[in-house]
C-alpha positions as CSV (number, residue, x, y, z in Angstrom):
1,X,94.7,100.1,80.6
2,X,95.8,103.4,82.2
3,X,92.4,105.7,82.1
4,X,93.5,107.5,79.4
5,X,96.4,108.7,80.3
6,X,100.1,110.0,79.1
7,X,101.4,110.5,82.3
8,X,101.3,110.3,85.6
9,X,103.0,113.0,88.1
10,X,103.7,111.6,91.9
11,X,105.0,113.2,94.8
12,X,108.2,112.5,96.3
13,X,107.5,113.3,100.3
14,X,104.4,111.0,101.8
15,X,104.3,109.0,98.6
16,X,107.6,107.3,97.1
17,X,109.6,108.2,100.3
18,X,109.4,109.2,103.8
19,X,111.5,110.6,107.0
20,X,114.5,108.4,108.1
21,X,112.6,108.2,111.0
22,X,115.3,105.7,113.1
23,X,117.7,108.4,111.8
24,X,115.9,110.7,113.6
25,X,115.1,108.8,116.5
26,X,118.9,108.0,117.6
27,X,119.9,111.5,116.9
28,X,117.0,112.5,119.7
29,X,118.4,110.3,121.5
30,X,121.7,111.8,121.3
31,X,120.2,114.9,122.8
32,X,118.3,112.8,125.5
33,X,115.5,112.8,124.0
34,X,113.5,109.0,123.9
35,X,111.3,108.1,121.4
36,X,111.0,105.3,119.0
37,X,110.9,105.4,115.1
38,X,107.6,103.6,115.2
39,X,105.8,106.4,117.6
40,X,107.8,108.6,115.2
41,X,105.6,107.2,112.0
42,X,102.7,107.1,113.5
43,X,102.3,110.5,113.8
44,X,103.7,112.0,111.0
45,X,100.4,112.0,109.2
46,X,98.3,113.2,112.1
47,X,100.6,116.1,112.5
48,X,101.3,116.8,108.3
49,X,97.3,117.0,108.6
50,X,97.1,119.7,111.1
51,X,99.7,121.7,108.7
52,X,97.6,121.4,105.8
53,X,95.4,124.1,105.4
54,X,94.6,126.7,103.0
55,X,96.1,129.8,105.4
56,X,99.0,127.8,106.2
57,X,100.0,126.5,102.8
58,X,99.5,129.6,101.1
59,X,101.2,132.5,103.7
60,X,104.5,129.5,104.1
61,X,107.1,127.8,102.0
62,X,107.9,124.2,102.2
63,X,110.9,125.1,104.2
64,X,109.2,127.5,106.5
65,X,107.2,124.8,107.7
66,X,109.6,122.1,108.3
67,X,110.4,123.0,112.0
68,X,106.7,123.1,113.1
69,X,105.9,119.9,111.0
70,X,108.7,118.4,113.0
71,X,107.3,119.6,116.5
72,X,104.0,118.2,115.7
73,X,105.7,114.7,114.6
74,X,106.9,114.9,118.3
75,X,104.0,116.3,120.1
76,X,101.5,113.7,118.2
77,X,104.3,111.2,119.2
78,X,103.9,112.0,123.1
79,X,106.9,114.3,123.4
80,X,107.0,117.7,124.3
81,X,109.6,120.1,122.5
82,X,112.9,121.3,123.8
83,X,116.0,122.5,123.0
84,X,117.4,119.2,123.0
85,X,115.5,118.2,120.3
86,X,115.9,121.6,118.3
87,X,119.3,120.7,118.6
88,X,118.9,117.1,117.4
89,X,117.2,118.5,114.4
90,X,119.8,121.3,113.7
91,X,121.9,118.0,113.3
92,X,119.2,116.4,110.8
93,X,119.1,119.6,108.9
94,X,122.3,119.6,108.2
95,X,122.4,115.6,107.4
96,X,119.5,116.8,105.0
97,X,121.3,119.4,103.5
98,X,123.6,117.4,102.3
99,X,121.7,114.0,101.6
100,X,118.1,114.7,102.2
101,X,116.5,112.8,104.8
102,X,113.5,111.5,102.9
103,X,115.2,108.0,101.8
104,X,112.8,105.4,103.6
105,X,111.1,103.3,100.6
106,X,108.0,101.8,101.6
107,X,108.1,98.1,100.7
108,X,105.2,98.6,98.1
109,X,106.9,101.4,96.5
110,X,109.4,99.5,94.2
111,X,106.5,97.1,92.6
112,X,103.8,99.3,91.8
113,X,107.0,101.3,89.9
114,X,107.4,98.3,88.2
115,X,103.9,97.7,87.1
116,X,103.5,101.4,85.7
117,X,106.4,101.4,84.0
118,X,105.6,98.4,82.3
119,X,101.8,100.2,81.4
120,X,103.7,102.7,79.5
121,X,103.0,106.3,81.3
122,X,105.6,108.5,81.7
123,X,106.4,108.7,85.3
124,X,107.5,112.5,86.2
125,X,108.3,113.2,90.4
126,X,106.9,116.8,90.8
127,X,108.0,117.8,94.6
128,X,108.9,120.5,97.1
129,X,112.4,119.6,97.9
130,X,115.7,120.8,98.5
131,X,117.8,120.9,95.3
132,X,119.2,117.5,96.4
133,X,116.4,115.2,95.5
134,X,117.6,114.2,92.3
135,X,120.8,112.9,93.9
136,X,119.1,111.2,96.3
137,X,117.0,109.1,94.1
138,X,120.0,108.1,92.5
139,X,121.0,106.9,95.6
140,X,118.7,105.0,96.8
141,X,117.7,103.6,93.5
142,X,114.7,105.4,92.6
143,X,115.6,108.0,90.1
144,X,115.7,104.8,87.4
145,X,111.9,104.1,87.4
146,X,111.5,107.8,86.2
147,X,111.9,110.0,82.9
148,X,111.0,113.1,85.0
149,X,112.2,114.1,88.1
150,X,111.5,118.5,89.3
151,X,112.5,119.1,92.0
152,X,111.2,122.8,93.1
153,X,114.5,124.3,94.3
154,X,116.0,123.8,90.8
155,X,113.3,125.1,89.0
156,X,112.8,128.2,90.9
157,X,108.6,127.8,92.3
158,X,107.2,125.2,94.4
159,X,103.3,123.8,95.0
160,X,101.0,125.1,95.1
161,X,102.3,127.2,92.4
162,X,100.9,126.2,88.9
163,X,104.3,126.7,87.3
164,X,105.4,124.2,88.5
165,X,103.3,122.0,87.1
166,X,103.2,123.5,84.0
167,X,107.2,122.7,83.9
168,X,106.5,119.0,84.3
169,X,104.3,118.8,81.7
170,X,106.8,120.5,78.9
171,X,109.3,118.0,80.1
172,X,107.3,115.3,79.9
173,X,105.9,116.3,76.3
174,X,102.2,116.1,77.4
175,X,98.7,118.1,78.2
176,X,97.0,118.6,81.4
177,X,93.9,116.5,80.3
178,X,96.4,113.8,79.5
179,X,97.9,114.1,83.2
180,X,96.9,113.1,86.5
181,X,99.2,114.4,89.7
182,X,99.4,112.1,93.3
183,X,100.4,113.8,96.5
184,X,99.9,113.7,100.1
185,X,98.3,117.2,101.2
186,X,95.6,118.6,99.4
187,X,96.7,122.4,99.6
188,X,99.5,121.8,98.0
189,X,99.0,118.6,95.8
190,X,95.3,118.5,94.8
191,X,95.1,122.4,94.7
192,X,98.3,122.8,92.9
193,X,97.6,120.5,89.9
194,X,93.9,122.3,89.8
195,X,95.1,125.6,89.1
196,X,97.4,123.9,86.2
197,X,94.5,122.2,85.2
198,X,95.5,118.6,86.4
199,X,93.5,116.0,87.8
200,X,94.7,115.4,91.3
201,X,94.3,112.4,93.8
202,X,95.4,112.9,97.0
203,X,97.5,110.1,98.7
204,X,95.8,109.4,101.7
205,X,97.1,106.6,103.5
206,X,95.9,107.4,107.1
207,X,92.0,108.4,106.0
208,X,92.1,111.5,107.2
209,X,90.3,113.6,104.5
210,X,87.0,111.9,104.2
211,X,85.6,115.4,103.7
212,X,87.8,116.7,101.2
213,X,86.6,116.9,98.0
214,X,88.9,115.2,95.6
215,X,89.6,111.4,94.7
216,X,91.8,109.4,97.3
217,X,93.8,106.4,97.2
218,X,95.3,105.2,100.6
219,X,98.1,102.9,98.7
220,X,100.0,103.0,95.6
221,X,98.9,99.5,95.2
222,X,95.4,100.5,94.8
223,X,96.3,103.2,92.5
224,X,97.9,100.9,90.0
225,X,95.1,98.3,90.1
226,X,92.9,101.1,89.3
227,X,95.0,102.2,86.4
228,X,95.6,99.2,85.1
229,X,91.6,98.0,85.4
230,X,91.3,101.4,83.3
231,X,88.3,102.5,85.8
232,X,88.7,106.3,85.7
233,X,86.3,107.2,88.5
234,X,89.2,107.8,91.2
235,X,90.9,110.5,88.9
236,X,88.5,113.6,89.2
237,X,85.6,114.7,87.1
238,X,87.3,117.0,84.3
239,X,85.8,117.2,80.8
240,X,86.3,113.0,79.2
241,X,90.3,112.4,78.2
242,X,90.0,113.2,74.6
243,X,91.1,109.9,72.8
């Protein structure tokens, strides 16, 4: 029914949640900048692509790189950047600060919860985030669906780091061969949960990495049928899950 498997670890950013991105649109537009959430979406993946690689992941922090992920968002979107729109995102960092500005749900987000909580896995969030990410899943109505959540500014390390993993699987009482992790860049997701010793699937919803190495799923939709049809050949190639 599930692979095999105790547990499954997912990503917050790019997986369960995304930017505000109207949020972000009208406080551009407070600044005088013009450009639509929709442009705004479209992009994000194109530009959170450019950012992930090896050098850049491993010589950054999460939070190091928000202000260039953010320029990209706009230069993929058509928009050139500015001090207006510094300025509109010194106003979202401080909204984020206090609320974090990942709280868009996708629509299929909320079912596929449903269906692997109902398969019996443990569901833990292991994420880069900003020590509000537990309070923000309470209040948007996600933190219910999960035993789990570590978010990396409480406990100290962040992906890539192995401890991090490591940390998630003592709270969530299981084994690395038991485990598989989901997240949206491979440098930090998929290389991450290798170095702990975790199967990874990388979250690729715009099929950009068709020459990575490692499994991909493009929905969470897919990812549950998967699970649930018990076909283990998207979750990586590790010694068999001992029974």
């Amino acid at each position: 029914m599930t692979c095999g498997l105790d547990a499954l670890f997912l990503d917050a950013g790019g997986v369960l949640v995304y930017p505000s991105w109207s949020r972000i649109s009208d406080a551009l537009a407070r600044h005088g900048v013009v450009v639509d959430a929709a442009s705004l979406a479209r992009a994000e993946p194109i530009a959170k692509r450019e950012l992930d690689v090896a050098h850049e992941i491993h010589q950054t922090t999460d939070a190091a790189r928000a202000p260039r992920y953010f320029d990209l968002v706009l230069l993929r979107a058509g928009v050139t950047p500015s001090a207006a729109s510094d300025a509109a995102f010194v106003e979202m960092d401080d909204y984020h600060a206090r609320e974090n500005l990942w709280e868009e749900i996708p629509a299929e987000v909320v079912p596929a919860l449903e269906r692997l909580r109902a398969s019996g896995l443990r569901l833990v969030v292991v994420s880069n985030a900003n020590g509000r990410l537990r309070a923000a899943f309470a209040r948007i109505g996600l933190a219910r669906w999960f035993d789990v959540i570590i978010d990396s500014t409480e406990v100290g390390c962040e992906k890539p780091d192995p401890r991090i993993f490591r940390i998630a699987l003592e709270r969530a009482g299981t084994s690395p061969a038991r485990t598989v992790h989901v997240g949206d860049l491979f440098h930090v997701d998929v290389v991450g949960a290798r170095a702990a010793g975790i199967r990874g699937v990388l979250f690729d919803a715009a099929d950009l990495y068709r020459d990575h190495d490692c499994p991909r799923v493009r929905t969470l939709t897919v990812l549950v049928d998967l699970l649930e049809a018990g076909d283990p050949r998207p979750f990586g190639t590790l010694p068999p899950v001992p029974p």
